[in-house]
Backbone bond lengths (Angstrom), bond angles and torsions (degrees), N, CA, C in turn:
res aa  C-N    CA-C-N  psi(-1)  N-CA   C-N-CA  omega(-1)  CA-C   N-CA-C  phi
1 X - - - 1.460 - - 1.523 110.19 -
2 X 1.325 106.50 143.18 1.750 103.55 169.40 1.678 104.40 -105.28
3 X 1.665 99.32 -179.41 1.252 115.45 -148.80 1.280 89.07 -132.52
4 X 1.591 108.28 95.03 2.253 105.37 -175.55 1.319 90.43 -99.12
5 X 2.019 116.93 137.03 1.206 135.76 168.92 1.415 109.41 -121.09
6 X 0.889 114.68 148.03 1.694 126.42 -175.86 2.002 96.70 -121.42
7 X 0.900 103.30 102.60 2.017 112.43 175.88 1.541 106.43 -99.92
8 X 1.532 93.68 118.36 1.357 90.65 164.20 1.579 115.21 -111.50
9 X 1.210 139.41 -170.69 0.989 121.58 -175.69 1.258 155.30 -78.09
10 X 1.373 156.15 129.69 1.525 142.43 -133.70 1.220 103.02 -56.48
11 X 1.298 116.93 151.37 1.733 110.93 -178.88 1.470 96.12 -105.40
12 X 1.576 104.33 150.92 1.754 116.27 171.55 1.602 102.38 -50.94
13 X 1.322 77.32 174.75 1.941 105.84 157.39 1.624 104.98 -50.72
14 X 1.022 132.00 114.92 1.360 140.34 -178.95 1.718 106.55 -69.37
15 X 0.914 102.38 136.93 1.897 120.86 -174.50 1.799 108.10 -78.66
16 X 1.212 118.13 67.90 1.586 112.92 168.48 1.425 109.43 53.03
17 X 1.646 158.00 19.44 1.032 124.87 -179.91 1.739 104.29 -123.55
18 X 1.203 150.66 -177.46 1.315 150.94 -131.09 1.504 111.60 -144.07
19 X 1.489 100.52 137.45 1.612 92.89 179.62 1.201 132.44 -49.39
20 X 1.415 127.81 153.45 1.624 119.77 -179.50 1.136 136.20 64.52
21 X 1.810 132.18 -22.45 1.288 124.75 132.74 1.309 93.73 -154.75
22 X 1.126 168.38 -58.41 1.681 128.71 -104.85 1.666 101.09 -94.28
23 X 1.330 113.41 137.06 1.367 126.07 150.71 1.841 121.49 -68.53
24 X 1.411 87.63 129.24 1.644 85.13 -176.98 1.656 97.31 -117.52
25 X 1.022 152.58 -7.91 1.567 150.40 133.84 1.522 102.43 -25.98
26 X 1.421 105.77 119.61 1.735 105.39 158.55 1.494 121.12 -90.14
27 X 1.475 104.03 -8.57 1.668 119.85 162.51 0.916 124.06 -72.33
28 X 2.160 140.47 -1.05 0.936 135.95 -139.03 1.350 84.73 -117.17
29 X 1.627 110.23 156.57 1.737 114.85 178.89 0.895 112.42 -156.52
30 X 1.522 139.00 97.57 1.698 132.40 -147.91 1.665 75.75 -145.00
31 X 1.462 109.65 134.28 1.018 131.63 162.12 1.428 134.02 -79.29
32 X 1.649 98.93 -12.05 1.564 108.57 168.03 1.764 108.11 -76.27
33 X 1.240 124.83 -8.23 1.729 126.74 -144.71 1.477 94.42 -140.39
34 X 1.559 99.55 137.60 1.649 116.39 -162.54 1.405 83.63 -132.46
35 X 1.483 118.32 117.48 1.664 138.17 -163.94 1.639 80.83 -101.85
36 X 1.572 122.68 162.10 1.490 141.16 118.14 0.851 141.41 -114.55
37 X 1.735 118.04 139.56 1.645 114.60 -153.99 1.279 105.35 -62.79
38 X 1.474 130.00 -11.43 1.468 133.27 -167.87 1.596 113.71 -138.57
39 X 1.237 120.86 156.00 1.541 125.06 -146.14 1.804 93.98 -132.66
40 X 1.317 91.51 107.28 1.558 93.22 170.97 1.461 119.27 -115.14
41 X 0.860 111.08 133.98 2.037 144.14 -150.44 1.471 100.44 -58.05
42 X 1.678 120.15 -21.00 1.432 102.54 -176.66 1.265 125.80 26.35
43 X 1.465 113.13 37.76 1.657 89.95 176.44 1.228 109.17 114.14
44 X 1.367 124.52 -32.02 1.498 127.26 -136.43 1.739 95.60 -148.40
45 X 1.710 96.20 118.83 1.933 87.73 169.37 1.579 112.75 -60.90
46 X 1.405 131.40 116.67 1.068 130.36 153.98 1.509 140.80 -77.49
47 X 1.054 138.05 128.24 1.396 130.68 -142.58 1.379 102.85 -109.32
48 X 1.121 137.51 172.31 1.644 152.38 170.19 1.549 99.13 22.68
49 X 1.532 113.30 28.06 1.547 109.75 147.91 1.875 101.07 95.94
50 X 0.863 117.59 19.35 1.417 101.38 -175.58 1.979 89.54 -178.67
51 X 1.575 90.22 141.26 1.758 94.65 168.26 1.514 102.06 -85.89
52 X 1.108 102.70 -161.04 2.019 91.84 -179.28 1.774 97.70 -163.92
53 X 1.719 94.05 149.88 1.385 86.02 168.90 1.442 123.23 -97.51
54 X 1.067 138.39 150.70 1.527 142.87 151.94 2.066 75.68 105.79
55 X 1.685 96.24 158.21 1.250 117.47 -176.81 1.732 110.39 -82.47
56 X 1.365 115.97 131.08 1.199 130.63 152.01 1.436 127.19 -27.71
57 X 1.320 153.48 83.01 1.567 156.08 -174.15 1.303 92.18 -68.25
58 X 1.240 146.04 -29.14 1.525 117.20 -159.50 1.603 97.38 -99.50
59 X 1.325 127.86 -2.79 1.350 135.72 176.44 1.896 132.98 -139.45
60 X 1.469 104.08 12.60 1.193 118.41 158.78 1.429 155.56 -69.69
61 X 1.442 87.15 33.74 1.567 106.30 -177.09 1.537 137.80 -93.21
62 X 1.861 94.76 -27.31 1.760 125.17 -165.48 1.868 82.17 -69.19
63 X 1.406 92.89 157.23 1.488 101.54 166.87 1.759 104.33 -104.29
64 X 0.801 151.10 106.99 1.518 158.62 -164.59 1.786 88.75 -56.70
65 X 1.467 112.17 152.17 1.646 104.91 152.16 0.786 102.53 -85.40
66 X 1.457 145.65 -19.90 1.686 103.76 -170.12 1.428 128.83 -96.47
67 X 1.167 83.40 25.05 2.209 105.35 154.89 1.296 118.88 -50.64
68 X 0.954 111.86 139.32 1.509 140.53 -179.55 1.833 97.15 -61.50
69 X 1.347 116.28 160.58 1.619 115.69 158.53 1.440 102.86 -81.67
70 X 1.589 124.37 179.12 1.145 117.70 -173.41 1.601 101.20 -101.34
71 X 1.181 129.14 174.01 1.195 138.49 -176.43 1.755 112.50 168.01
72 X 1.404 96.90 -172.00 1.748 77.78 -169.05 1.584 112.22 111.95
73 X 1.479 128.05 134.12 1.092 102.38 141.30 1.378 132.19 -122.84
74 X 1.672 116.53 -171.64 1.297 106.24 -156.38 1.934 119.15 -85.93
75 X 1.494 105.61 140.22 1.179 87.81 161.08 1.452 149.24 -68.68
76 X 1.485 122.12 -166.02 1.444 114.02 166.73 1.335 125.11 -77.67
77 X 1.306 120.48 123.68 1.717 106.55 -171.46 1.716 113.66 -116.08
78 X 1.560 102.01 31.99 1.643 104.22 164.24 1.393 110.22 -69.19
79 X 1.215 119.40 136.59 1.414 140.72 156.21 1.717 118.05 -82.09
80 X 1.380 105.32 136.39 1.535 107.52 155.40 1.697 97.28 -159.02
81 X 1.423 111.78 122.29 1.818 122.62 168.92 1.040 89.64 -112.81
82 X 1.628 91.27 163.29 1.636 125.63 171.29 1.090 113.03 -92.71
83 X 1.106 128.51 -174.01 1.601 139.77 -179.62 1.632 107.88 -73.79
84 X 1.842 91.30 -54.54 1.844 103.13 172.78 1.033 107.40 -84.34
85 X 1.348 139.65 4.73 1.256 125.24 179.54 1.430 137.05 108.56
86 X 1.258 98.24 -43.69 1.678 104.97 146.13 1.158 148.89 -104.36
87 X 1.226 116.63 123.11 1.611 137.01 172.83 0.984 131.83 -48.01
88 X 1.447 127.39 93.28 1.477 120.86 -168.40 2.216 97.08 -94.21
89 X 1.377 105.66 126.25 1.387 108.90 177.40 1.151 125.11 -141.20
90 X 1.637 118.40 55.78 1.074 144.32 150.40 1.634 139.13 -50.20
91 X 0.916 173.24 39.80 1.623 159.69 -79.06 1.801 96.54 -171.01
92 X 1.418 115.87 -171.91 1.281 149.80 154.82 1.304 95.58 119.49
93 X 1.200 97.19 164.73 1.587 153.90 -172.45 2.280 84.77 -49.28
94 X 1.136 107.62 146.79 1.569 114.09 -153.56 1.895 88.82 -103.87
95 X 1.571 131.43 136.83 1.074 103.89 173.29 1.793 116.43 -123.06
96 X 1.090 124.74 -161.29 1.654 128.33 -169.38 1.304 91.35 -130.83
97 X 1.290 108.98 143.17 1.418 121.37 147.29 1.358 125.64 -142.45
98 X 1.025 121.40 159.21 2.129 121.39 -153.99 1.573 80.02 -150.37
99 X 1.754 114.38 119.23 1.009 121.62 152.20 1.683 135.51 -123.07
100 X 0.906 112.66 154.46 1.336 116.59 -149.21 1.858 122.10 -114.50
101 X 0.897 139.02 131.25 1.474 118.25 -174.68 1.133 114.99 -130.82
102 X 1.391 134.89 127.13 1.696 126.87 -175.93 1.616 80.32 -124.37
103 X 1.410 109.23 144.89 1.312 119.21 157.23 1.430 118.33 47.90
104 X 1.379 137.13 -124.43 1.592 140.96 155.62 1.609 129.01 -88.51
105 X 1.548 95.04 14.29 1.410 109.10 177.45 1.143 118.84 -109.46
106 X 1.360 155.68 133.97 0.968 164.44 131.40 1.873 135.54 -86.76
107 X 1.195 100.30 116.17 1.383 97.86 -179.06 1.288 109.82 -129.85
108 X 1.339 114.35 147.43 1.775 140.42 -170.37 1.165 103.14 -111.44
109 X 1.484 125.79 142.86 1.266 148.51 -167.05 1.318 106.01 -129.80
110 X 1.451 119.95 124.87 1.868 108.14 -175.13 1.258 100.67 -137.89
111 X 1.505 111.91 106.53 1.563 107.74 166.42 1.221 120.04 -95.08
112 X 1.706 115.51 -158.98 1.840 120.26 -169.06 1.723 91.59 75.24
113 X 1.858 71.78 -174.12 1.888 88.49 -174.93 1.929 98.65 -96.31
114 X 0.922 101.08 -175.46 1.593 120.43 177.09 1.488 108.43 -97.69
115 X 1.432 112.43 134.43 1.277 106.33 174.22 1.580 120.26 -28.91
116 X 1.542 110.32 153.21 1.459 115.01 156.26 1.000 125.49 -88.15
117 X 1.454 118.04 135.79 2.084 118.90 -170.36 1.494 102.38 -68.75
118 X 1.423 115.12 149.01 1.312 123.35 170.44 1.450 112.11 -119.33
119 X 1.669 116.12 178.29 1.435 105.05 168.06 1.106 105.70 -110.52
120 X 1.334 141.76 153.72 1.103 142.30 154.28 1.852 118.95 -124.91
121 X 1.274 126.37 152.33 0.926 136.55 -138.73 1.657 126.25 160.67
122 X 1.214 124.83 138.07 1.569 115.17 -163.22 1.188 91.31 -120.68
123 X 1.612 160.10 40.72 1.004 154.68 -133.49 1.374 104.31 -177.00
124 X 1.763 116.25 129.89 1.452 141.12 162.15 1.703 115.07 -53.55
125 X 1.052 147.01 87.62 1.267 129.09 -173.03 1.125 119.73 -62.00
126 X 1.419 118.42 -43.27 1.532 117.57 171.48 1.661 135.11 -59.85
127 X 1.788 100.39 -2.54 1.549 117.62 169.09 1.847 115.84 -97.92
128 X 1.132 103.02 4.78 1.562 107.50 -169.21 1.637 104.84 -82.97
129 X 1.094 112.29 74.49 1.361 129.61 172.06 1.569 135.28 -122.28
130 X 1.445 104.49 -5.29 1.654 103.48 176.27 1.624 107.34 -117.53
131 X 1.153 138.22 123.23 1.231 124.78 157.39 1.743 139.99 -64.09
132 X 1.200 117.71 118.75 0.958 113.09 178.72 1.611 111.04 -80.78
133 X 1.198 120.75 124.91 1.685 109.32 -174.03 2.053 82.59 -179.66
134 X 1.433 107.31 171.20 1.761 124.55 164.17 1.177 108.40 -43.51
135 X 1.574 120.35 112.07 1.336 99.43 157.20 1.448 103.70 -158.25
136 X 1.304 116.80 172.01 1.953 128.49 -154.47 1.678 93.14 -100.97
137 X 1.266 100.05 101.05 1.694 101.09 161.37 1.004 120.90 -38.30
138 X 1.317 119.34 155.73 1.406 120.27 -3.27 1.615 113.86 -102.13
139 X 1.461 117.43 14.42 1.497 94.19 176.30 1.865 98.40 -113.91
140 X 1.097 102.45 176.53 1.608 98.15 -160.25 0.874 111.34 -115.07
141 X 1.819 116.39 -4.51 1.718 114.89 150.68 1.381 130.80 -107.97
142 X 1.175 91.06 33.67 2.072 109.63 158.07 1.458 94.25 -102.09
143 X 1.657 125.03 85.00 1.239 136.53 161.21 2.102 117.86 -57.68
144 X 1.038 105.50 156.62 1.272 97.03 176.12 1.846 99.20 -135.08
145 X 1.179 120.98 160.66 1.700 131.45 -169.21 2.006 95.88 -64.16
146 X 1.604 86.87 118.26 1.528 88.73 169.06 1.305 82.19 -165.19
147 X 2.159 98.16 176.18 1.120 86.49 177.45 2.065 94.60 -135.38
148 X 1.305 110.62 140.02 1.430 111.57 -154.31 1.879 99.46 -116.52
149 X 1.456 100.07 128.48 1.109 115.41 156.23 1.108 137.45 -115.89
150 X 1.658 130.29 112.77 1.323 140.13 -131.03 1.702 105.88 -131.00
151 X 1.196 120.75 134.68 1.252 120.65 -163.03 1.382 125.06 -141.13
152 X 1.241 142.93 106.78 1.631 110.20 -159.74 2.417 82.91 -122.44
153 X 1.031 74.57 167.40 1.922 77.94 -166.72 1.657 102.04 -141.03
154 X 1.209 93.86 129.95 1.723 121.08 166.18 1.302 136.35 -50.38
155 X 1.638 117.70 19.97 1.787 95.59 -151.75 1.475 120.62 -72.72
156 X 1.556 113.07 32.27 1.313 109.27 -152.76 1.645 96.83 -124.75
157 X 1.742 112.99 19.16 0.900 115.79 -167.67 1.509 104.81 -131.34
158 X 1.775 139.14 169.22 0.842 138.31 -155.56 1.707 97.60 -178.30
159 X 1.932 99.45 134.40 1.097 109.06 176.18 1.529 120.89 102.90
160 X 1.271 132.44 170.19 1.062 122.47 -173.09 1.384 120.42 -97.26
161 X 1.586 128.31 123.70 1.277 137.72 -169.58 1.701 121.14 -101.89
162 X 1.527 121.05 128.71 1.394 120.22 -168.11 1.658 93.45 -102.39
163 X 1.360 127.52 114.40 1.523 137.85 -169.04 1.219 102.92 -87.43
164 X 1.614 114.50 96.73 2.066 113.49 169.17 1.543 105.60 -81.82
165 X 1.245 112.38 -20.95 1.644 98.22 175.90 1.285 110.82 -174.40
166 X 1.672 131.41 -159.97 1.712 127.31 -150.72 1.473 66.79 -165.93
167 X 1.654 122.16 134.06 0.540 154.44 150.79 2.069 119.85 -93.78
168 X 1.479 119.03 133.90 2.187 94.81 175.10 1.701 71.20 -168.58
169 X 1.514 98.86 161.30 1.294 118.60 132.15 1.908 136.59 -105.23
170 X 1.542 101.37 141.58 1.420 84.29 174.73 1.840 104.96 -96.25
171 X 1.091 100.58 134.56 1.579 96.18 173.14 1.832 112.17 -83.91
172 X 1.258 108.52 -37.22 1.607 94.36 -174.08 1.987 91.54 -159.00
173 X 1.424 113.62 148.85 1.275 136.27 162.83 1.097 120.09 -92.27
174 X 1.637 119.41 152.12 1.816 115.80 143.88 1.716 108.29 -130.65
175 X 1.167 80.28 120.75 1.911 94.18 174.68 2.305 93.85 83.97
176 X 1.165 86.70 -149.13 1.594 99.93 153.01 1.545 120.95 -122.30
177 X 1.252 97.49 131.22 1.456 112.13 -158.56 1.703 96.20 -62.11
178 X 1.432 107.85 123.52 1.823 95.70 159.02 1.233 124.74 -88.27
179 X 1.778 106.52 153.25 1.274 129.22 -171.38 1.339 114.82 50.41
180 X 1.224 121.00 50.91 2.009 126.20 177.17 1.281 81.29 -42.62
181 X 1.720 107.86 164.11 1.607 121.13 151.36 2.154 108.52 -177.50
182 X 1.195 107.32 135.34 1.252 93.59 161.88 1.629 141.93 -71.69
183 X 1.388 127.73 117.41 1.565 103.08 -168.03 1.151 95.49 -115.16
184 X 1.564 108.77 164.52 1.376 130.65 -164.71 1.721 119.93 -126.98
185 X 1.158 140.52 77.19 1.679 133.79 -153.82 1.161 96.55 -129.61
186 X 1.345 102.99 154.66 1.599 138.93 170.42 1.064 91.60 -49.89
187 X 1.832 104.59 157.29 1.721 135.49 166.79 1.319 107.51 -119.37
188 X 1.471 100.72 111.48 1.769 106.67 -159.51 2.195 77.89 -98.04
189 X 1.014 122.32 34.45 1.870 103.79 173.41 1.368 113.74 88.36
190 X 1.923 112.36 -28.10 1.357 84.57 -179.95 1.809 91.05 -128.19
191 X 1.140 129.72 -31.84 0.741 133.25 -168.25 1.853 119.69 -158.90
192 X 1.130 138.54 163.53 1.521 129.93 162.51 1.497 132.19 -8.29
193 X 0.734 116.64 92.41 1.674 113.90 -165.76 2.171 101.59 -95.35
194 X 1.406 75.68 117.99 1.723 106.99 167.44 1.714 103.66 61.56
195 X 1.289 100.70 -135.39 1.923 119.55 179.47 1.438 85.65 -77.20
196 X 1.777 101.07 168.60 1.320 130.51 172.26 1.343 103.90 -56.22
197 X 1.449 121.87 142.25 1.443 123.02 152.73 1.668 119.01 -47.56
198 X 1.696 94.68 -69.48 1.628 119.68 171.38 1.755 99.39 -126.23
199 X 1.918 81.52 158.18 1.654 100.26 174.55 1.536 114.89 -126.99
200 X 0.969 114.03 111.85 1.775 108.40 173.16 1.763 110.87 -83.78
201 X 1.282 112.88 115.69 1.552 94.84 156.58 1.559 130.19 -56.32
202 X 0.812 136.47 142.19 1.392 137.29 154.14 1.581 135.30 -96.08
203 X 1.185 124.34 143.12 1.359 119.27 178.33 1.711 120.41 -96.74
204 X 0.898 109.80 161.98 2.082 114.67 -167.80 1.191 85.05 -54.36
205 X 0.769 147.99 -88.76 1.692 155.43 -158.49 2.018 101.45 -21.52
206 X 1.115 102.69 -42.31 2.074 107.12 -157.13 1.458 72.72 -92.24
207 X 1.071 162.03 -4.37 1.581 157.05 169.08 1.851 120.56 -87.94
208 X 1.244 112.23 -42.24 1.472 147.13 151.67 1.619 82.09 -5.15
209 X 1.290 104.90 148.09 1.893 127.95 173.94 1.686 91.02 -72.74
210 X 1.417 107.85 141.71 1.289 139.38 -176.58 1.944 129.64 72.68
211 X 1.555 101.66 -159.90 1.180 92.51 -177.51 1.707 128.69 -74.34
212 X 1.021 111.76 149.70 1.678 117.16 161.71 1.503 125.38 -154.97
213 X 1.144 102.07 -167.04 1.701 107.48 -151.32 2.048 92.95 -148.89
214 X 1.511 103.72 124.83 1.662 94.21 177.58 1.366 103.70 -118.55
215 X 1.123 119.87 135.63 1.795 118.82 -175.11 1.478 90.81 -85.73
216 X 1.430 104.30 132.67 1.316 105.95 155.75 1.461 129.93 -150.91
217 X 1.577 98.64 40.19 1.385 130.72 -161.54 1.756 92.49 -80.04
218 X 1.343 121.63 -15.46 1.934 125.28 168.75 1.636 102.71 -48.08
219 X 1.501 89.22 -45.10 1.922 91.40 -156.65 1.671 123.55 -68.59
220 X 1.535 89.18 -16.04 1.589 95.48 170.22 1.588 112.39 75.35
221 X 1.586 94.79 26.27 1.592 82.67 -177.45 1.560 139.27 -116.70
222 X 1.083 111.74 150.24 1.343 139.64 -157.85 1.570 108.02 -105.37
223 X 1.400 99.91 112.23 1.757 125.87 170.18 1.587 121.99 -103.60
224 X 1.681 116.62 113.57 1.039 92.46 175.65 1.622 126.79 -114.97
225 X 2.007 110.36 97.21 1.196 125.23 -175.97 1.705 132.35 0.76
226 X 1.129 140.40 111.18 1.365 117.53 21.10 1.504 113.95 -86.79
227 X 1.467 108.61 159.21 1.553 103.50 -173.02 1.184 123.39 -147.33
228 X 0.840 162.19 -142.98 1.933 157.15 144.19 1.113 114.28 -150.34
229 X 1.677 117.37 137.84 1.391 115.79 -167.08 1.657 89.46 -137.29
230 X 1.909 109.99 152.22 1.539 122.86 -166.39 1.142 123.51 -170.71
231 X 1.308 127.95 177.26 1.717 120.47 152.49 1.377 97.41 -137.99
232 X 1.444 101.09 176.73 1.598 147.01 178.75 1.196 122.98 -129.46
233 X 1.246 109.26 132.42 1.516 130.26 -173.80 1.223 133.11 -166.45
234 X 1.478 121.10 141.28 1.653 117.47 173.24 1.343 107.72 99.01
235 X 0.966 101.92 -178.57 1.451 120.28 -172.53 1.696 136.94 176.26
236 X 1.179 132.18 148.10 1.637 107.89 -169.54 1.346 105.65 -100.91
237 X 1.214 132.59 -13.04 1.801 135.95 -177.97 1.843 91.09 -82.74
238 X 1.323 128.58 -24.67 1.511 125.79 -179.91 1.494 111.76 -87.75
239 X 1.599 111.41 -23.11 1.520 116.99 -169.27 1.504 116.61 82.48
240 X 1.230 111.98 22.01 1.630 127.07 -147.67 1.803 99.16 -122.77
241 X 1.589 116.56 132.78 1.643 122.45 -178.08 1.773 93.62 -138.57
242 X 1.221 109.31 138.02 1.465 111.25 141.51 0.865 115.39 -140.43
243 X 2.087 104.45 144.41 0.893 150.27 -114.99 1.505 102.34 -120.22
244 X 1.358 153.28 -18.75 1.252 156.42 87.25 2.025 96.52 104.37
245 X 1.157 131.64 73.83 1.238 121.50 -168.08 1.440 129.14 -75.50
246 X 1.325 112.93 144.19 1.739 118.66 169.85 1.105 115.83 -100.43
247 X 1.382 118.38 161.96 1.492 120.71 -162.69 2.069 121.15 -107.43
248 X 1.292 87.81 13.69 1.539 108.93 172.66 1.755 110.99 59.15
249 X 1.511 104.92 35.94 1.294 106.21 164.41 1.656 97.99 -122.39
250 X 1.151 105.84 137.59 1.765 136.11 -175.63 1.708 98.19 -53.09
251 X 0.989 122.75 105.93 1.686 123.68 179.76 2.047 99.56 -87.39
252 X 1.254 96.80 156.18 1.458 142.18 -179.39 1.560 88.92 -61.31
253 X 1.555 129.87 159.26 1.237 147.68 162.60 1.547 98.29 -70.82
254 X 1.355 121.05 134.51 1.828 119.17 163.83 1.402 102.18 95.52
255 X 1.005 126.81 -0.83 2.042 115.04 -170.29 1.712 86.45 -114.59
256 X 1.323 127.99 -74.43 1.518 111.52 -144.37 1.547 104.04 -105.66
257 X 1.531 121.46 145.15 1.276 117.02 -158.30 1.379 97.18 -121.01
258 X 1.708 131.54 -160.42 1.049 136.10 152.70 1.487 100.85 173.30
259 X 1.599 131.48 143.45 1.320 123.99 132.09 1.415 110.06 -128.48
260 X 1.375 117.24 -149.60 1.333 113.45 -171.16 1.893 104.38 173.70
261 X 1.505 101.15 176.40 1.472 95.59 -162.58 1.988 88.45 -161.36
262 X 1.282 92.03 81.12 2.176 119.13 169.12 1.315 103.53 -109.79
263 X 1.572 73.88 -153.03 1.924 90.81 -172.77 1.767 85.62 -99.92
264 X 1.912 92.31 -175.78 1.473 120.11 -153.25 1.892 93.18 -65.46
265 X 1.124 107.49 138.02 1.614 135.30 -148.67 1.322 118.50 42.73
266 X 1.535 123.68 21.51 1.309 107.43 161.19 1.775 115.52 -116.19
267 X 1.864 107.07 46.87 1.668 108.31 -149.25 2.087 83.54 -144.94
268 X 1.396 91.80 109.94 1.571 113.93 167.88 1.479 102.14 -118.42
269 X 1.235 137.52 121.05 1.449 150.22 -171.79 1.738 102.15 -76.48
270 X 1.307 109.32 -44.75 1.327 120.81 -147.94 1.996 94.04 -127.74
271 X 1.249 94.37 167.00 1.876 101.26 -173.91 1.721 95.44 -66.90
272 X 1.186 116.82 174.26 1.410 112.99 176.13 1.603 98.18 -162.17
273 X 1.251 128.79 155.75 0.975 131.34 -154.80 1.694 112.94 -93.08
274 X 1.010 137.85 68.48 1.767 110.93 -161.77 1.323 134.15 -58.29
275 X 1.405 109.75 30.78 1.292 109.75 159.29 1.099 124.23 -152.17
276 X 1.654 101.27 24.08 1.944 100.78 127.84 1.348 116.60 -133.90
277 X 1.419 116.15 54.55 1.446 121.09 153.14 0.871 115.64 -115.26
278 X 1.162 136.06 178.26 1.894 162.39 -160.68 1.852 85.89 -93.85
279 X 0.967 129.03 81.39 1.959 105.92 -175.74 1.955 76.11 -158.74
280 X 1.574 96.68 160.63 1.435 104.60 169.85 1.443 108.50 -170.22
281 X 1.193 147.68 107.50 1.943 90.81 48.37 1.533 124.20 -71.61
282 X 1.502 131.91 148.82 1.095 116.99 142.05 1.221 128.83 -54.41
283 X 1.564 140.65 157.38 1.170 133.65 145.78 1.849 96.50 152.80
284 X 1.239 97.41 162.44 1.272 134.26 -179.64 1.680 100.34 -58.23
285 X 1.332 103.48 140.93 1.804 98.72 171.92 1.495 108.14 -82.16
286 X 1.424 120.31 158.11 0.995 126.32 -171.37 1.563 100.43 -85.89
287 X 0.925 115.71 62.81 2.175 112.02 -164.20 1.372 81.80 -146.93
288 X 1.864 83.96 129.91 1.471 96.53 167.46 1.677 105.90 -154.54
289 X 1.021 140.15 -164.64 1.475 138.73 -151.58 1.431 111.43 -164.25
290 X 1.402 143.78 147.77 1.241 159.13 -171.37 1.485 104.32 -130.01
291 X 1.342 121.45 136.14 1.695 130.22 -164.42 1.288 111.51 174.22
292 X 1.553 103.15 167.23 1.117 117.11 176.10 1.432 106.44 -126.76
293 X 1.704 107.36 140.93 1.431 98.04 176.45 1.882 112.32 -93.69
294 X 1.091 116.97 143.22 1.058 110.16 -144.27 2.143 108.37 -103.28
């Protein structure tokens, strides 16, 4: 299998604001994001008055305790880029079909093999180290109780896709995240369109600090490109964040999503784009997917 990445460009020195939501710009005005003038602790000491989304760069190094152990296993970390940048990694075996019709019946015959699954993914694996998720400046793994929905989207793809598995890393936890799950939604052009397509539950373990891989080649399911693939987790009535990492390269408008539901600046109602908001870290989600195009 190959490993298609889409790079966009390195992001600067990040401007004061915190992984996973809080805006620290008082110039910033996004109509998806409901700020409060005041910062309540949920749980969590909050620092210079506000939790924040996306992780801190000038202080993202501490490992928080309330990280998960690691577990998980690892994904595929072959590389192949394009010149422009995107990786087209489509392939298999070519097939025949001879169909036949008696009367009001019709039946199709399909030989050869079935495509081979690929991975796809816009993301460095070996950079998946900061979490983007709520957290109390200035370091970005002192998480605070929220609950984060994270999304990265395909529009660069076409056709119908058979999903063997979800590839992510988690970079850091708080508590155990409630109700993990993988979700699966339409690409309405600019971003996530409406409710989930599909929902996978997940167990504490596929949430656990670092990389993993979820088979879900049982479910039989069928995506039809462009699409967005993610999870969900945490919560602030549980005391619970996940921590879901980016790979500190500056993403494209339309590929990586996020909202979430904390305390006052860590609360986006609606998906939001992270790379044209005021939020930091920059970077690509560490979520990627294994399939066949069909």
């Amino acid at each position: 299998m190959r490993w298609g990445r889409i790079f966009g460009v390195r992001a600067a020195a990040s401007v004061g604001l915190a992984a996973g939501c809080t805006i620290s710009s008082p110039d910033f005005d996004d109509p998806t994001e409901t700020l409060g003038a005041t910062s309540a602790t949920a749980g969590a000491s909050l620092s210079e008055g506000s939790a924040s989304t996306g992780a801190s760069a000038s202080d993202g190094s501490g490992s928080g305790s309330d990280s998960a152990t690691s577990g998980g296993s690892s994904t595929s970390t072959t590389s192949e880029t394009s010149a422009s940048g995107t990786t087209s990694v489509t392939s298999g075996e070519a097939t025949t079909a001879e169909t036949t019709t008696s009367g009001e019946m019709t039946t199709t015959t399909t030989t050869g093999e079935l495509p081979e699954p690929e991975s796809f993914g816009h993301y460095a694996p070996d950079q998946c180290s900061e979490p983007f998720w709520c957290f109390s400046l200035p370091n970005v793994f002192n998480g605070v109780p929220a609950r984060m929905w994270d999304q990265e989207c395909f529009p660069e793809l076409r056709g119908v896709f058979a999903i063997a598995s979800v590839e992510y890393t988690v970079a850091a936890t708080l508590g155990a995240p409630a109700e993990p799950q993988l979700e699966f939604y339409a690409y309405d052009g600019a971003k996530p369109a409406g409710a989930p397509v599909h929902t996978v539950p997940l167990a504490q373990g596929d949430v656990s600090k670092g990389p993993h891989s979820v088979d879900v080649s049982a479910l039989e399911l069928e995506l039809t490109a462009p699409f967005c693939v993610g999870l969900a987790g945490g919560s602030g009535p549980s005391g619970s964040d996940l921590g879901v990492a980016v790979d500190g390269t500056a993403p494209p408008p339309g590929h990586t999503f996020f909202h979430n539901a904390g305390p006052p600046g860590c609360q986006f109602g609606s998906f939001a784009d992270i790379a044209t908001n005021n939020v930091t870290p920059k970077g690509r989600w560490c979520i990627g997917f294994t399939g066949a195009k069909l």
